[in-house]
N, C-alpha and C positions, 0 to 999 in steps of 0.2 A: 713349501712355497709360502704358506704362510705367513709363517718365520721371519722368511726374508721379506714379506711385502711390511710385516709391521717393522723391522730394524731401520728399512729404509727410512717410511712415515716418523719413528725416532730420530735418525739424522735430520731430516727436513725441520724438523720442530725445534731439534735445536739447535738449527745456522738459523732460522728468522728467530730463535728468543736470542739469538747472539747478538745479530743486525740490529734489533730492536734496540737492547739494551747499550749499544755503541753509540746510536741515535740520540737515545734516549740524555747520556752524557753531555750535552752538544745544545738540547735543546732548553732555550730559556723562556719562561712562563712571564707574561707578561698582560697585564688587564685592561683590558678596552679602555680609552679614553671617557669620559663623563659626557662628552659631546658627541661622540660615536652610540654611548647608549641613548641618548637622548633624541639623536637624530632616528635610530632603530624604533624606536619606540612611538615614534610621530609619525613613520610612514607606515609601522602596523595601524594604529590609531586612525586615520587615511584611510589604509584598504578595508578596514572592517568598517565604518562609515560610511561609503562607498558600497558594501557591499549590501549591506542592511539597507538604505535607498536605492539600490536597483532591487532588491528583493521586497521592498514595501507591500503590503497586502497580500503578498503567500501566506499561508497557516499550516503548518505540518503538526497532526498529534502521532505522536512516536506509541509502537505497540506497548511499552514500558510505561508511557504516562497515560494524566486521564483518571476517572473514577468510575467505578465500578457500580451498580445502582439495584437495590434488589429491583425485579420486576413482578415475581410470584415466585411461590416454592418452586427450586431445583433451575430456574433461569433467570440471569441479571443481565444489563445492558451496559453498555459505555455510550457515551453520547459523542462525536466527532462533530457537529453540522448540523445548524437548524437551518432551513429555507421553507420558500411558503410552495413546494413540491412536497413538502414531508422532509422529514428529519433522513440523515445519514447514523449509523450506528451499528456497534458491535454488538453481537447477543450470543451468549454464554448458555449452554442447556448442560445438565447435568445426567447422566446416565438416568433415562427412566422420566425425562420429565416431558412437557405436551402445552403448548399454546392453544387455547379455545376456538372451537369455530369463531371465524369474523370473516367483514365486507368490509375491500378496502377502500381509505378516502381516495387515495392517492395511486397511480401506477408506481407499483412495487418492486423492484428488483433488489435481487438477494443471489449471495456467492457463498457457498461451504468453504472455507478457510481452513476446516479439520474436521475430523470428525465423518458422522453422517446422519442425515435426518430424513424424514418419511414422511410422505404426505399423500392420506389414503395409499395405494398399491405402489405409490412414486419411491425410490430411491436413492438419494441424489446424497455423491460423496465429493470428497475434495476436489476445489475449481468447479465443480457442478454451476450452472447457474439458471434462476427461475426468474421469470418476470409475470406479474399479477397485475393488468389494469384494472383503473379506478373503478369499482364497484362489482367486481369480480368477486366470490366467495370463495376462501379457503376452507378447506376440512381441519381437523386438528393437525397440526403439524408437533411431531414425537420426535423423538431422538432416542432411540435402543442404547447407543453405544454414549452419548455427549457428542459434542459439537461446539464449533463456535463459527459463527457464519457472521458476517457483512450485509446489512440491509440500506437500503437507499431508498427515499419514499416513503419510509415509514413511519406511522403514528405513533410507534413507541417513542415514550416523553414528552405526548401530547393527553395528557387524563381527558380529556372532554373527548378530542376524536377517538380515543382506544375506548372509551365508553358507547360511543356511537359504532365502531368498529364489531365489537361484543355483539351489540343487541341486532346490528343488522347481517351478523352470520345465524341467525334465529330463520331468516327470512330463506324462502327458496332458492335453487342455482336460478343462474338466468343465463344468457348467451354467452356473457363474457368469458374468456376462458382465458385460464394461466399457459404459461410454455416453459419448457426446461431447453436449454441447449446441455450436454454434459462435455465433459474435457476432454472428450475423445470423438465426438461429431463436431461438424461445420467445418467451413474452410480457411484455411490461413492464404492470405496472401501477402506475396514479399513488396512493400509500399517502398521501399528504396533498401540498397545494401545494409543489409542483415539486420533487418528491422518487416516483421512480421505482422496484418492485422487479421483479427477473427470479428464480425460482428454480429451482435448479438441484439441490436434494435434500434430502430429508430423511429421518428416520428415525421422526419423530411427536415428538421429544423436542427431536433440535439439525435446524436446516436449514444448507443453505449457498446463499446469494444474492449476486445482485448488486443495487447500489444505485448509482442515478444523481440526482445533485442538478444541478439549475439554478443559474445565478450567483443568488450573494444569498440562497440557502435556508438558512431554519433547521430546528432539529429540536428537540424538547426533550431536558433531562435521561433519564436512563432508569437503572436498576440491572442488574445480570448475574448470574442467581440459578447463571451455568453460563458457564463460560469461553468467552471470544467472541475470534476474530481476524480481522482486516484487515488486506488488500494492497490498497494505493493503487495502482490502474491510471494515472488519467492525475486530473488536476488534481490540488487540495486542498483541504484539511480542517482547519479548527479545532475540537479536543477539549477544550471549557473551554480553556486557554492551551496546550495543545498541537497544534503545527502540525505537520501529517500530508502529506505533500506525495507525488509522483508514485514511484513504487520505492521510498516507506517501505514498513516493515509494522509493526505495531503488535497487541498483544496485551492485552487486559483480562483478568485472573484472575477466576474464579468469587467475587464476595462485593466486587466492586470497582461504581464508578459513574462514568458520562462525564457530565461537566457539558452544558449546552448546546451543541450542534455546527453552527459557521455554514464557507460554504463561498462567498469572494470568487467564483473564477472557474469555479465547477463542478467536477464532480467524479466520479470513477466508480471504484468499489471493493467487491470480494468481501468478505464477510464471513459467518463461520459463527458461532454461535452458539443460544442458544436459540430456541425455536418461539414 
């Protein structure tokens, strides 16, 4: 049976090189007019114009770019986002290495990306997510295995507040307390066809969610009356013609608008913004 199924696929292969090649006889090669390229070339010239003015004030740092910054031995940072909430940014721990007790300026929120990290008896692995209000005290936070996690509110790449940070995890706990949600508690809810949200905090004003799309979802347009950003967890994302992909992050400015957002092969990504 074999046999005959490849003698067949033989035959088949060569009546279309035959077709092909009889075609091929027949067909005359001929080069675009000067004006025909010229005109292609003015209405690309057009929609990329067009599309970089409807996209004005988006900023996406791609996981590929960006710079790398020692912080101390065995952890570096990337910087994404400065605001006067605290810096957005990637942080990098190396097998074996540990942040200092600190108080923080700012409410913290941080997402495991890879990896997994400890804090005191805590355990928090990939999609884990922590949030630490302002003047809350962390323990050292360690990494047994490496890590690289996502922080938002953070003092890192601020030397004055990460000094101030320092000396005020010296100082006693006090009431404030941290919270973890992990990626396998809380509730998703389906907010229109196959578009999912999880949330994870608010303050009545901004929240901070997670959102999970289905292959093939869309969403509509929307405005941002209040600074909105997103970390691409795992798939991707079209923002009007920008493509948001897995360890982007991407930031919309208060007073800025995301055209329609479709999403090939699904998608799952934090985003804070307004309520």
């Amino acid at each position: 049976m074999k046999t005959q199924a490849k003698d067949i696929t033989d035959i088949e292969n060569n009546d279309q090189s035959e077709v092909f090649g009889l075609l091929s006889e027949h067909l005359n090669v001929t080069s675009p007019s000067q004006t025909l390229l010229d005109s292609l070339g003015k209405r690309l010239e057009n929609r990329i114009q067009t599309s970089i003015a409807k996209h004005a004030g988006l900023r996406t740092v791609r996981s590929r770019e960006g710079v790398w910054l020692d912080l101390m031995p065995g952890i570096r940072y990337k910087p994404l986002w400065e605001s006067l909430q605290g810096n957005s940014v990637l942080v990098e721990f190396a097998p074996g290495s540990a942040l200092p007790l600190h108080r923080h300026s700012y409410l913290e929120e941080g997402i495991v990306l890879s990896g997994g990290l400890q804090l005191d008896d805590l355990e928090l692995t990939q999609f884990d997510y922590h949030v630490s209000p302002a003047g809350s005290r962390h323990g050292r936070i360690r990494s047994k295995q490496g890590a690289l996690a996502y922080l938002r509110g953070s003092s890192v790449g601020q030397p004055l507040s990460m000094f101030k940070e320092v000396l005020g995890g010296l100082l006693p706990k006090n009431h404030k307390e941290s919270e973890s949600i992990t990626a396998g508690e809380g509730e998703w809810i389906e907010i229109q066809t196959g578009v999912f949200q999880k949330d994870l905090w608010t303050d009545g004003t901004v929240a901070s969610r997670f959102f999970r799309l289905n292959a093939g979802t869309y969403m509509d347009r929307h405005y941002h009356p209040l600074e909105e950003e997103c970390m691409m967890l795992s798939g991707d994302i079209f923002l009007g013609d920008i493509l948001v992909q897995e360890g982007d992050y991407h930031v919309a400015p208060a007073g800025t608008e995301h055209l329609e957002m479709f999403s090939d092969t699904g998608a799952l990504l934090y985003v804070r913004g307004a309520v």
